[in-house]
N, C-alpha and C positions, 0 to 999 in steps of 0.2 A: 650216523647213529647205529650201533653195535643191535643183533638178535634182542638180546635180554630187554634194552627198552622200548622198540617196538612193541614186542609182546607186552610189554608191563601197559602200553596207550592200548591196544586192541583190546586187550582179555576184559578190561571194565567197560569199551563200549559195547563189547559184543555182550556182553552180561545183560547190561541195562536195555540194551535194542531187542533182547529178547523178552523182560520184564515187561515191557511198555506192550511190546506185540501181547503176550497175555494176556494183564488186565482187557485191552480192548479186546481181547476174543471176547474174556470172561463177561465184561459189560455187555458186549450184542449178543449174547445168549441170553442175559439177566433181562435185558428190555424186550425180546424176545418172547420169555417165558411170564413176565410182567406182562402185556399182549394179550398173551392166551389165557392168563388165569383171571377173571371177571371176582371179584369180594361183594360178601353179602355187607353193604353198609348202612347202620344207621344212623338219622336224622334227629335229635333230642332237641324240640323247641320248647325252650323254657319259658316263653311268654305266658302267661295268663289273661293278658287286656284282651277284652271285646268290647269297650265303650270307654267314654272319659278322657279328660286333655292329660298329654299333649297331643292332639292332633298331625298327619294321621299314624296308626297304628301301625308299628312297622315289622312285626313279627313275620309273617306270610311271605311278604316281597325281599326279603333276606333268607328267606328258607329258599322257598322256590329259586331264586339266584344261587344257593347252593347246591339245591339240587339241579339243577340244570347244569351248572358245570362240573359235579362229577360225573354224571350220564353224557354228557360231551369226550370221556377219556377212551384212549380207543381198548382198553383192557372193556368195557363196557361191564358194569359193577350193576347189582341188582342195589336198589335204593328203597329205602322201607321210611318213614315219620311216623317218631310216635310225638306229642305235642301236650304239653301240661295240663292244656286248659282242659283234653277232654273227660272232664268230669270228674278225675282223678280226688277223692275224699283228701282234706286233710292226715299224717298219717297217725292213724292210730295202731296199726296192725303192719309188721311188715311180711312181701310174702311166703318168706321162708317157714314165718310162725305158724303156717295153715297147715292141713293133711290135704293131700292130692283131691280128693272130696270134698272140698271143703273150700276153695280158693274161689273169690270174686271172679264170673268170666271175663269181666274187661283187665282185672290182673293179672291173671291168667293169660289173656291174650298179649298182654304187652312185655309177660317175662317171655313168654315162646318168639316173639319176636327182637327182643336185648338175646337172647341167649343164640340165637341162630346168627348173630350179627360177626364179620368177621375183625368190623371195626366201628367207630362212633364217631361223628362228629357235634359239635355241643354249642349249640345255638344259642347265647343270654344278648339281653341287656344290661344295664346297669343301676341296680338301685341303690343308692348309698354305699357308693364306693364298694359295690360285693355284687356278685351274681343271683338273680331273680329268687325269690323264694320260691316259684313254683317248680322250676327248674328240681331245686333241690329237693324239694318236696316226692317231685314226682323219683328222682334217682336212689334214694332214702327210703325208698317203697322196695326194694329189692338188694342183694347181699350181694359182697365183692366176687363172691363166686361165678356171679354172671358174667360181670365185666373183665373179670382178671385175663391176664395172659394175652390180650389183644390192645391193640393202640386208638389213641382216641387224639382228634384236631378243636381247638377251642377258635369259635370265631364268637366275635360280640362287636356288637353295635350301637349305637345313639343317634338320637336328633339332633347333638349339639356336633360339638368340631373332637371331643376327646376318644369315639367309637366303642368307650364300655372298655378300656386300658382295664382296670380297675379291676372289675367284675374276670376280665379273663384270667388274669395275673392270679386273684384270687382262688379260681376253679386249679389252680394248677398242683397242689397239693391233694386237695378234696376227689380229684382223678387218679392221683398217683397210689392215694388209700385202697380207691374200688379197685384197684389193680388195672386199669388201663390207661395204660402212661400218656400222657401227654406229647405228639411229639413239639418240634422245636420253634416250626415256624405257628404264628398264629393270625388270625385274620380280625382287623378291625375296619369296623367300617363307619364312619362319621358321614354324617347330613346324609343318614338317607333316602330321602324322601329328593333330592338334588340329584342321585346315581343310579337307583331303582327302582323301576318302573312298580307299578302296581303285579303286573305278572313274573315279575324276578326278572324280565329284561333291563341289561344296562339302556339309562337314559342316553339319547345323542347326543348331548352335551358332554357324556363321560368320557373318558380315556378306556375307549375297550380292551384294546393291547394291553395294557400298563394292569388293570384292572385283572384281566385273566393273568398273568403273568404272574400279579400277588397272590390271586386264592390256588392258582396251580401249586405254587411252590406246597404250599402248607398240604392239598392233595397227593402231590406226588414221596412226599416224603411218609403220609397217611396209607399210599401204596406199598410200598417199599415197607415200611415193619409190618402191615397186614397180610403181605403174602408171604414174608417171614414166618410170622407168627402165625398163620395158619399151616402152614409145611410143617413148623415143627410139631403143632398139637396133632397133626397127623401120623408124627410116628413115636410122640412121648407124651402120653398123659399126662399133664402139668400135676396135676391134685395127688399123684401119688405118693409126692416128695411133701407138696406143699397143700393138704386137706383144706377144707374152709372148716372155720367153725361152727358147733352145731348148735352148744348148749348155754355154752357161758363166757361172758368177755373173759373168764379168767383163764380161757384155754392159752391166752396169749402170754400167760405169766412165764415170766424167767424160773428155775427149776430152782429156788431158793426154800 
């Protein structure tokens, strides 16, 4: 075998052996720096029930199940719930419509914690093939400028064997509106009341492994655009390019 085609077999594996060495630096820095940086997240339960069949009510022990396993992550992420049912009015007023003076304190409190949040995850069940009304109720109370430029994880659940397919599918448009994208994976969870405990512990009958293993996925990738997406509003104001609107839906009109 002649100089000329040695070299022609070495130069490409030395190319790619050096490629391959990279990326793994680059990934054990990224997991690394994923580690040290904790995300403020929040917890949106769209449930409303406090009484009434079907029996038992399973909003609570699917929250807490979620929040337990993202405070299990060793990035260790501050976790915040804000939850439909507290008290929250039908909407008649959203809160952008108020002056600083002038805003509900429970509305008020609940935008200061949407807005501090570096990511969301989004709680429903399923009622007629769509996500809770209160749910939306309660998100509909506050403008995409809150949510924009950060990521958001949709899990839903049910009594029956389908886990709120439907209701999530649904929310996935209605999130990409508010501005925080949906990421890919999403978490359903069917017979709850067979998997989680009253305190969000997996029952012992369940598959623990297999079960963390599915909500991590949809968390870790919830990691990953959230610490993106907080890096970067760190060093570029999103709204300078991309303002919200203030006054009129027709601010979004084409220049016709």
């Amino acid at each position: 075998m002649n100089r000329k085609r040695i070299l022609s077999k070495l130069i490409p594996y030395a190319y790619w052996t050096y490629v391959l060495n990279s990326t793994r630096r680059i990934s054990s820095n990224s997991t690394l720096s994923g580690i040290a940086n904790g995300l403020n997240i929040c917890i949106i339960s769209g449930s409303t029930r406090l009484q009434g069949q079907p029996q038992p009510i399973l909003s609570d022990r699917i929250t807490a199940y979620i929040e337990h396993t993202i405070k299990k992550q060793p990035a260790q992420h501050s976790v915040s719930i804000i939850r439909a049912r507290d008290n929250l009015p039908l909407l008649e007023r959203p809160h952008f419509t108020y002056s600083k003076s002038q805003v509900p304190p429970k509305l008020e409190m609940m935008h200061e914690t949407l807005s501090k949040a570096d990511a969301y995850v989004i709680i429903s069940p399923e009622y007629n093939h769509s996500p809770c009304p209160g749910l939306m109720n309660l998100m509909n109370h506050f403008g995409s400028s809150v949510f924009s430029f950060k990521p958001s994880g949709i899990v839903s659940y049910s009594a029956g064997q389908w886990g709120g397919t439907r209701a999530a599918h649904s929310l996935r448009p209605f999130l990409s509106e508010l501005g925080c994208l949906p990421v890919s994976a999403m978490v359903h969870v069917p017979k709850v009341s067979q998997v989680i405990h009253e305190d969000g512990t997996l029952l012992g009958s369940a598959h623990e492994q297999e079960w963390d293993s599915y909500v991590n996925r949809m968390v870790s990738q919830l990691e990953w655009w959230g610490e993106a997406s907080k890096g970067q509003r760190a060093k570029v104001d999103p709204f300078q390019m991309s303002p919200p609107y203030r006054t009129s839906p027709s601010q979004r009109n084409a220049p016709i």
